[in-house]
FILO-945569 format. One record per residue (C-alpha): residue in three letters; x, y, z. Coordinates in nm, 3 decimals. Example, Ala and Ser with C-alpha at 12.3 -4.5 7.8 and 13.67 -1.06 7.14 Angstrom:
FILO-945569
+------+---------+---------+---------+
! type !       X !       Y !       Z !
+------+---------+---------+---------+
!  ala !   1.230 !  -0.450 !   0.780 !
!  ser !   1.367 !  -0.106 !   0.714 !
+------+---------+---------+---------+
//
This chain:
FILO-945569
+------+---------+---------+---------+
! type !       X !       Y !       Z !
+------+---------+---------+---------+
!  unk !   1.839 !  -2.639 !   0.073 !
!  unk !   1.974 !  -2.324 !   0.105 !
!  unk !   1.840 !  -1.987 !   0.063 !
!  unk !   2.028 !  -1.681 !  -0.070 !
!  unk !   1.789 !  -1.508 !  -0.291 !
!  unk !   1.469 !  -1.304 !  -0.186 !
!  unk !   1.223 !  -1.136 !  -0.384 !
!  unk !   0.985 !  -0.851 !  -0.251 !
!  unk !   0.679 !  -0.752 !  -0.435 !
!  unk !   0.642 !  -0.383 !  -0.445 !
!  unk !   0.444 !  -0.327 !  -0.748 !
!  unk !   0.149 !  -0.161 !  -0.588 !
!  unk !   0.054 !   0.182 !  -0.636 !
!  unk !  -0.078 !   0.174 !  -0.267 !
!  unk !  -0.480 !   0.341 !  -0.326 !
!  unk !  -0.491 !   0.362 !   0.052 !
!  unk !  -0.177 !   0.585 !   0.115 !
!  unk !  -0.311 !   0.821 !  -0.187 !
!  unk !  -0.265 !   1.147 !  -0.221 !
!  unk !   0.112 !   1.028 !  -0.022 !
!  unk !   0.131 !   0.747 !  -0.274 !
!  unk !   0.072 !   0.957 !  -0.639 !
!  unk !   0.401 !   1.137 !  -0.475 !
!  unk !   0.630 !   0.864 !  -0.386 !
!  unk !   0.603 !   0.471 !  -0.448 !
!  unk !   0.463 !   0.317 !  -0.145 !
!  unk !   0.806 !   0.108 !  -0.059 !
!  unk !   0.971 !   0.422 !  -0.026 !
!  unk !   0.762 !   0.592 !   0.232 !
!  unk !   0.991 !   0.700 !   0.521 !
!  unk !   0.958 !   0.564 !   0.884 !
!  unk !   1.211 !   0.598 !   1.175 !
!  unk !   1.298 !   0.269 !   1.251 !
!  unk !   1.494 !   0.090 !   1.559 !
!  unk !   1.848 !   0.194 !   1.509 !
!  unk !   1.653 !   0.604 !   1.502 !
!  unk !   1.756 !   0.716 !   1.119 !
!  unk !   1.457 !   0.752 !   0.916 !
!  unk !   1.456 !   0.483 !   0.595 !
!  unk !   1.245 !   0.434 !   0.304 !
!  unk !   1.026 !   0.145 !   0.382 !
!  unk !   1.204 !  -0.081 !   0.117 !
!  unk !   1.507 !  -0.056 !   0.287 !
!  unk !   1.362 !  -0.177 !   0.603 !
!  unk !   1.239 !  -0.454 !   0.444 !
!  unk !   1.558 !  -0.521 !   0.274 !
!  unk !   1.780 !  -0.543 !   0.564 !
!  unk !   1.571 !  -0.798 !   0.732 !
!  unk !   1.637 !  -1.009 !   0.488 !
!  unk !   2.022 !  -0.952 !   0.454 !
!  unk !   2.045 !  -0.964 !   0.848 !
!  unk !   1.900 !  -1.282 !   0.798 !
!  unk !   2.196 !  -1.444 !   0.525 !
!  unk !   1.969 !  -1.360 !   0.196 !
!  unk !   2.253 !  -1.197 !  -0.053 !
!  unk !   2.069 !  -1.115 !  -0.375 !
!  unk !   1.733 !  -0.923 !  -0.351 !
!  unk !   1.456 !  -0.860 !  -0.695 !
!  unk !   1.214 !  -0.623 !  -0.623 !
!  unk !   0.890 !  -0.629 !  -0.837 !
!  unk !   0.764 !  -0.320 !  -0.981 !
!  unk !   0.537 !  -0.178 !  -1.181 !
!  unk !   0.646 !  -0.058 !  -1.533 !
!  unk !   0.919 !   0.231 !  -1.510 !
!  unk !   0.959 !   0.196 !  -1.130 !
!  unk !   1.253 !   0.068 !  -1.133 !
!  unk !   1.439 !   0.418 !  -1.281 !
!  unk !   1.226 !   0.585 !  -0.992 !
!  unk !   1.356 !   0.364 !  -0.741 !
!  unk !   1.703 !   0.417 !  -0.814 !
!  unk !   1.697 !   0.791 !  -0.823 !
!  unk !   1.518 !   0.813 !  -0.504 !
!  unk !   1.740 !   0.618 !  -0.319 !
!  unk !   2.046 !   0.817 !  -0.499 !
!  unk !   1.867 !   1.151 !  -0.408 !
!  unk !   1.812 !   1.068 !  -0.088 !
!  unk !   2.202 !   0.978 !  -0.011 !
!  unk !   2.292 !   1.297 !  -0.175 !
!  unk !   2.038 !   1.520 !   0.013 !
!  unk !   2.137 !   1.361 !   0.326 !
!  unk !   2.532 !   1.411 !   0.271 !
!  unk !   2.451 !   1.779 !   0.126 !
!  unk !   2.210 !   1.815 !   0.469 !
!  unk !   2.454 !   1.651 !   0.708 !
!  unk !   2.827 !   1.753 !   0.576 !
!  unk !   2.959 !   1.669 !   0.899 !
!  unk !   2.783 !   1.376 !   1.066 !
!  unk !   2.834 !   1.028 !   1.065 !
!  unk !   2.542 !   0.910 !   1.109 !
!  unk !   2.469 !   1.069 !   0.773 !
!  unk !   2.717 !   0.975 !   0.608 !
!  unk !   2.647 !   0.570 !   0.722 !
!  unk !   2.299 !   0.577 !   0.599 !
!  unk !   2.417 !   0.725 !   0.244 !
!  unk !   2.630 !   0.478 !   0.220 !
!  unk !   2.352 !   0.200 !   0.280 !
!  unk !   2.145 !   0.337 !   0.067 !
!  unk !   2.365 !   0.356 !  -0.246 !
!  unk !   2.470 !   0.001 !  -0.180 !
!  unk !   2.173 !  -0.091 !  -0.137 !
!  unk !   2.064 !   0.049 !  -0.509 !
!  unk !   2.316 !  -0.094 !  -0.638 !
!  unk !   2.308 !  -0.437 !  -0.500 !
!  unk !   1.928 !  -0.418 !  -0.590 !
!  unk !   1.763 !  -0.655 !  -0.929 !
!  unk !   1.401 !  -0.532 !  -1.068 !
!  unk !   1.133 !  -0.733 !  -1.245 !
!  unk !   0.854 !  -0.568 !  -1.414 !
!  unk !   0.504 !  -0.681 !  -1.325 !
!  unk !   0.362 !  -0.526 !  -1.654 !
!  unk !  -0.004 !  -0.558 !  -1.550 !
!  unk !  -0.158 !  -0.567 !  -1.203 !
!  unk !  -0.306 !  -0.945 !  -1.188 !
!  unk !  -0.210 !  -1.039 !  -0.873 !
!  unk !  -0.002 !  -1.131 !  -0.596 !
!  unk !   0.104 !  -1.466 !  -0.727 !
!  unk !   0.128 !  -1.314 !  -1.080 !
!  unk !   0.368 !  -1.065 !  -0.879 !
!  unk !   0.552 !  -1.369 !  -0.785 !
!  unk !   0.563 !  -1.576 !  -1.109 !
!  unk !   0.739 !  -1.221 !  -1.277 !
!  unk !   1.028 !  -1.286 !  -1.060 !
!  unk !   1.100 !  -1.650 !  -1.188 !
!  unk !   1.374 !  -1.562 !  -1.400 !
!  unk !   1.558 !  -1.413 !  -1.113 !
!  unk !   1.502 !  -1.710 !  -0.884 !
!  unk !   1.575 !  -1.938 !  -1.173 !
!  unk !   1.571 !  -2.311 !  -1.005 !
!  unk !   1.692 !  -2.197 !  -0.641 !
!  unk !   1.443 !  -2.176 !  -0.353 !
!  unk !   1.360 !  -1.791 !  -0.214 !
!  unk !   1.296 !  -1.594 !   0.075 !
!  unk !   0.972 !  -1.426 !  -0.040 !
!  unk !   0.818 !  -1.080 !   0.129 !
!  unk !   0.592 !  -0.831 !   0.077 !
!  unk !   0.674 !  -0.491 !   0.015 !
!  unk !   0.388 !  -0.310 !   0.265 !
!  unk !   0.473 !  -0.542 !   0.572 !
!  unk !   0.740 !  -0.470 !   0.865 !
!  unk !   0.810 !  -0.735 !   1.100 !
!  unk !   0.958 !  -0.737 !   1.423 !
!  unk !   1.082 !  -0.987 !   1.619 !
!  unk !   1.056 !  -1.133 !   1.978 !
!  unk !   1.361 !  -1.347 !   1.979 !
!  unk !   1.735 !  -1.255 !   1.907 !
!  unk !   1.702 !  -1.366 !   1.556 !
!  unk !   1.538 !  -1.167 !   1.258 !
!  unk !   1.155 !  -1.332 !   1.183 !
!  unk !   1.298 !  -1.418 !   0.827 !
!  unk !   1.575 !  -1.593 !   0.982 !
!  unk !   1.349 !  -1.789 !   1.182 !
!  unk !   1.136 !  -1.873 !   0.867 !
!  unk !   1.501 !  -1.994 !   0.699 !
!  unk !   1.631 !  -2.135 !   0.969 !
!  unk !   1.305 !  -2.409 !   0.951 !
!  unk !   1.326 !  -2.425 !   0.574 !
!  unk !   1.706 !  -2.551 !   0.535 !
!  unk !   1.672 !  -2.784 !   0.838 !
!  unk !   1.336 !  -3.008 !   0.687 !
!  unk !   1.436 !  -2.907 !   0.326 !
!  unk !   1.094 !  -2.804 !   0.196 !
!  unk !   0.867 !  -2.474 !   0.190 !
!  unk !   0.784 !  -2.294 !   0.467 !
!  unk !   0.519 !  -2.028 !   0.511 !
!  unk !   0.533 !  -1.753 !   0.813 !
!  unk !   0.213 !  -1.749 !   1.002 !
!  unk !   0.050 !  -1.580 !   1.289 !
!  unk !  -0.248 !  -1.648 !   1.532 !
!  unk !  -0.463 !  -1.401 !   1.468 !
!  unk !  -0.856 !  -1.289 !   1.576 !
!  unk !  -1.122 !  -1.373 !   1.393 !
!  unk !  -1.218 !  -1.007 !   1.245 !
!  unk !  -0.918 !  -0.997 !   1.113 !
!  unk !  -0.853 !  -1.270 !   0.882 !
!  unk !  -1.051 !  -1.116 !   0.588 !
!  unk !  -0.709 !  -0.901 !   0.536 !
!  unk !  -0.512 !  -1.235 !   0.519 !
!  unk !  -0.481 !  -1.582 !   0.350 !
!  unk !  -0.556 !  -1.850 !   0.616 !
!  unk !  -0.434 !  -2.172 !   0.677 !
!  unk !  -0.592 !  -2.498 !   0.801 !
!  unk !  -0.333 !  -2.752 !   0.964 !
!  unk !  -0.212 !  -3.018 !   1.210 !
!  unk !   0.012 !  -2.933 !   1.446 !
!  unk !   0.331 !  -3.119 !   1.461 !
!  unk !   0.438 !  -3.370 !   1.789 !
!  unk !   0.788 !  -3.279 !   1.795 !
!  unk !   0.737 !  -2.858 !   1.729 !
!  unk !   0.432 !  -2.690 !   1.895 !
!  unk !   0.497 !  -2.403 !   1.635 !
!  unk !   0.511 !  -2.590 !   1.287 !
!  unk !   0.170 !  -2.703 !   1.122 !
!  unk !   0.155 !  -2.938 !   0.865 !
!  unk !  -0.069 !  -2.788 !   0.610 !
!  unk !  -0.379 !  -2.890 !   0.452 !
!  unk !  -0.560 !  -2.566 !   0.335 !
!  unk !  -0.542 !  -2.233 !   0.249 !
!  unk !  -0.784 !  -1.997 !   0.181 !
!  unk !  -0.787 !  -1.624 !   0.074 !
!  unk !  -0.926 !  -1.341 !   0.267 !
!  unk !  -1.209 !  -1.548 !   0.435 !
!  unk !  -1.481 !  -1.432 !   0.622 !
!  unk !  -1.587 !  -1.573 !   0.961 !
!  unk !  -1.778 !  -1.862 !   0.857 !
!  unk !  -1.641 !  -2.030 !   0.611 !
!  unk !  -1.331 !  -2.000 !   0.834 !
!  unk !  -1.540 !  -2.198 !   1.083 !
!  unk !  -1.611 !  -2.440 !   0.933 !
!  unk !  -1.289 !  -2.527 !   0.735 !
!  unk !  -1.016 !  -2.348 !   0.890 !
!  unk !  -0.986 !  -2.434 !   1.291 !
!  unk !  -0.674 !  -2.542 !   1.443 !
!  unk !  -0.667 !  -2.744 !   1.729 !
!  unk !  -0.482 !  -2.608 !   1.968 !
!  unk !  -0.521 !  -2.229 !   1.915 !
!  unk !  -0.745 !  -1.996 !   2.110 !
!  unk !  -1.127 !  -1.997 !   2.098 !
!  unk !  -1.116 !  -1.699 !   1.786 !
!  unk !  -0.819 !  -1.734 !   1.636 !
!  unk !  -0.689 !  -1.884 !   1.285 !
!  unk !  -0.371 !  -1.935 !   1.142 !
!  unk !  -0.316 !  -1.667 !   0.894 !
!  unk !  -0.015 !  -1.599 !   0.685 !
!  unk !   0.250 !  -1.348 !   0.852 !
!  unk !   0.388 !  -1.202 !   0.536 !
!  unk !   0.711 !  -1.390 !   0.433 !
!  unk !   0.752 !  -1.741 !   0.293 !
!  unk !   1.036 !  -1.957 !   0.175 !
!  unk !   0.923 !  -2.114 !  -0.106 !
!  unk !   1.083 !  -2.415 !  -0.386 !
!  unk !   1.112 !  -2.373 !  -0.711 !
!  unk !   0.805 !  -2.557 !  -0.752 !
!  unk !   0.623 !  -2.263 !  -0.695 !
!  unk !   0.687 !  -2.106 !  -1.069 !
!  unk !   0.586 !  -2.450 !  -1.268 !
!  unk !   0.237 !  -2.384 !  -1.040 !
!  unk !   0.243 !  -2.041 !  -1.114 !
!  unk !   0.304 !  -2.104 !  -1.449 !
!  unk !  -0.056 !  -2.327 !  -1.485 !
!  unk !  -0.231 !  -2.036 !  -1.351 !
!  unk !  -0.101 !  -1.715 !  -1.595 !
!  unk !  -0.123 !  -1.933 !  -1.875 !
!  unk !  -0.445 !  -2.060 !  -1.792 !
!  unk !  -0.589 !  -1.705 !  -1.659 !
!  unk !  -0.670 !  -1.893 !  -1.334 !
!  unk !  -0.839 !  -1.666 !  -1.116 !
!  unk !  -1.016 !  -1.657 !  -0.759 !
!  unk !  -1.133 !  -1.327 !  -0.632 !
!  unk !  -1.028 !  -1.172 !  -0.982 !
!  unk !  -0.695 !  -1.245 !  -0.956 !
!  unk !  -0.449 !  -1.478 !  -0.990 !
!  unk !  -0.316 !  -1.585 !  -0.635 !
!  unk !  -0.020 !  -1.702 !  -0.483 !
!  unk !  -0.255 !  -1.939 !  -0.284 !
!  unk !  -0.394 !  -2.106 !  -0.487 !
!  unk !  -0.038 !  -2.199 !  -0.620 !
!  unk !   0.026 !  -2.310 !  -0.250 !
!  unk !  -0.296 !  -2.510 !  -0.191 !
!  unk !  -0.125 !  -2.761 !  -0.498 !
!  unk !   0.238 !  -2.753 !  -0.345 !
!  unk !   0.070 !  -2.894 !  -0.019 !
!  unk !  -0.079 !  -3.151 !  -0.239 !
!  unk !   0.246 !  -3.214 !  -0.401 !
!  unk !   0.521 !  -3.186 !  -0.160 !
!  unk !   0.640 !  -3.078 !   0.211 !
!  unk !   0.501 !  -2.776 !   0.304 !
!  unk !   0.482 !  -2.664 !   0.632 !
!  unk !   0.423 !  -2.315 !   0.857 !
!  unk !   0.602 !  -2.161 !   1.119 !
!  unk !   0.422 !  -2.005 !   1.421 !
!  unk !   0.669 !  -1.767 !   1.380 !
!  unk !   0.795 !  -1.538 !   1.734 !
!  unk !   0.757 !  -1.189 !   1.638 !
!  unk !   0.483 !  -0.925 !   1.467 !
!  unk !   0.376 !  -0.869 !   1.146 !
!  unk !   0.254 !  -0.466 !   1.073 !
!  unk !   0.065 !  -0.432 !   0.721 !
!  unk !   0.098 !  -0.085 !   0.629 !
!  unk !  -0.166 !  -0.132 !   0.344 !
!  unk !  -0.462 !  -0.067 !   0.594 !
!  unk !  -0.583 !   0.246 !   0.759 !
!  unk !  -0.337 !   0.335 !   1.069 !
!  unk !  -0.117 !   0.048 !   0.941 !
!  unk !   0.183 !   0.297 !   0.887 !
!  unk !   0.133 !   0.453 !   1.223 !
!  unk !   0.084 !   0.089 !   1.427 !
!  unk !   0.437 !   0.008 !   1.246 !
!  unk !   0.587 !   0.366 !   1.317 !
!  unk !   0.507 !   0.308 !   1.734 !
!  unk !   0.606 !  -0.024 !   1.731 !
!  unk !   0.964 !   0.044 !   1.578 !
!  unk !   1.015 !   0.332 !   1.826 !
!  unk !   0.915 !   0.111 !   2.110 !
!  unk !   1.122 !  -0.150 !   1.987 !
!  unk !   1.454 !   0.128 !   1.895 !
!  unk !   1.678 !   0.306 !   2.071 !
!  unk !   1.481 !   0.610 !   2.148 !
!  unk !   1.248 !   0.411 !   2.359 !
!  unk !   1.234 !   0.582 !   2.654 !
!  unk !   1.167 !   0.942 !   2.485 !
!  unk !   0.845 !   0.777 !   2.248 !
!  unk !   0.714 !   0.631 !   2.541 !
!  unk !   0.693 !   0.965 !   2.750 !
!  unk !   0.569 !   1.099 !   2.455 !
!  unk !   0.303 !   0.894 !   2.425 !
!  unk !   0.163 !   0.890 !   2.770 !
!  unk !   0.212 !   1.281 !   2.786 !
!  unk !   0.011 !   1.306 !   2.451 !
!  unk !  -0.285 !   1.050 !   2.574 !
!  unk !  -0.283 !   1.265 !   2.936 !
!  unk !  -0.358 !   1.582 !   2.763 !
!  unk !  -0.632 !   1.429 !   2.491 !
!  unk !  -0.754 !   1.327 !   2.840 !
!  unk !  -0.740 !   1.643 !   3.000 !
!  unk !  -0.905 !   1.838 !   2.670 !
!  unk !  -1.262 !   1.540 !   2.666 !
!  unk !  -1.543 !   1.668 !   2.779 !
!  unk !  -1.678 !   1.476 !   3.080 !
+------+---------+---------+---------+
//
């Protein structure tokens, strides 16, 4: 297997972020990430994936994004180059960004019916190769010298099947996620075999169906964001928009998964890293901390931070 094509769904009109969202599409939001230049979030997103081999990239949108994309990235290398005549820096992340444009291909997801109907809009692109697949409102950092995709490709070329990102995560939190039921493997204490998947579910049914041995008292397996998946995933897909096949009023990538782990290999990685979902309330800020802490202006966030929470402190009534 190998993997050279991802696909990012970013067809959203992001109802949370609104009024910020009826402005600018919700993958182009700005944060300051690691390296300290301020990016649209699709760009973010995008380099993960190149620094992790991927060398074409589709990005689903919603009708007549794509134009909109395009001139927003243009428009923000030419204000930045107008802005900053004589800085480098400036000049560098112009550059990215126009290459970036250009290097970008668009599917249209004409209606909104779903994640996996996101997915199956991207099939031509993909056409019979297996793809790096993320979503367009996550960052992800990771805790190891390679790039959380990497990891997540890394798996999927060396037992030549699908692989699906996941993360141990509390038990009030897994209505926000799909979540997997597995067995761990002997020879990898952070790949799962998997035997279920459910969307969004709430606390009980996940008891009942969705415990891994192993993890701690509270937590379940839930999906981190990113997946490599087969080709197999677009016949499933398929089924499903031509059948209307619905749960929760929409058609979902899951339930397209729960028949690829009846029909072949399918695995998840425990993968080393963090996973920031900037579709839910503070989402954007957790991510916007958590680059800075991670970047090179480290040191100045931090005393920042402790100078802001020492004067919040020093305002509370006692």
């Amino acid at each position: 297997m190998q993997v050279s094509k991802a696909v990012i769904t970013a067809a959203g009109r992001g109802a949370r972020q609104y009024p910020a969202s009826d402005t600018v599409q919700k993958a182009m939001s700005p944060l300051v990430d690691r390296d300290g230049l301020t990016k649209p979030v699709l760009q973010i997103i995008a380099e993960e994936a190149l620094a992790s081999g991927i060398e074409e990239i589709c990005v689903v949108a919603a009708p007549g994004d794509e134009a909109v994309y395009r001139d927003q990235f243009r428009a923000y290398a030419n204000n930045l180059r107008a802005a900053y005549r004589d800085a480098k820096w400036a000049d560098d992340q112009a550059r990215k960004l126009l290459e970036l444009e250009q290097r970008l291909t668009f599917a249209v997801q004409a209606e909104p019916k779903g994640y996996g109907h996101a997915v199956w809009c991207a099939r031509e692109f993909v056409g019979g190769d297996s793809f790096l697949l993320l979503l367009g409102d996550h960052l992800y950092l990771s805790a190891e010298p390679r790039r959380c995709a990497r990891q997540l490709i890394d798996l999927a070329t060396a037992e030549g099947c699908a692989v699906s990102a996941v993360q141990a995560t509390r038990e009030h939190l897994i209505h926000q996620y799909g979540t997997v039921a597995g067995r761990r493997l002997a020879q990898r204490t952070d790949v799962y075999a998997i035997d279920e998947i459910v969307e969004k579910p709430n606390p009980t049914l996940a008891e009942l169906r969705l415990q891994v041995p192993g993890l701690r008292a509270g937590h379940y397996l839930c999906f981190f964001g990113m997946h490599v998946l087969t080709p197999t995933v677009f016949e499933l897909l398929d089924e499903l928009v031509k059948g209307d096949v619905r749960e929760l009023g929409q058609i979902q990538l899951t339930t397209a998964l729960n028949i690829l782990a009846r029909r072949e290999k399918y695995l998840a990685l425990e993968t080393k890293g963090s996973r920031f979902n900037l579709g839910v309330t503070y989402g954007g800020v957790e991510a916007q901390v958590a680059l800075s802490m991670s970047g090179v202006d480290r040191e100045q966030i931090l005393a920042v931070l402790l100078e802001a929470v020492a004067r919040i402190e020093r305002a509370s009534p006692r």
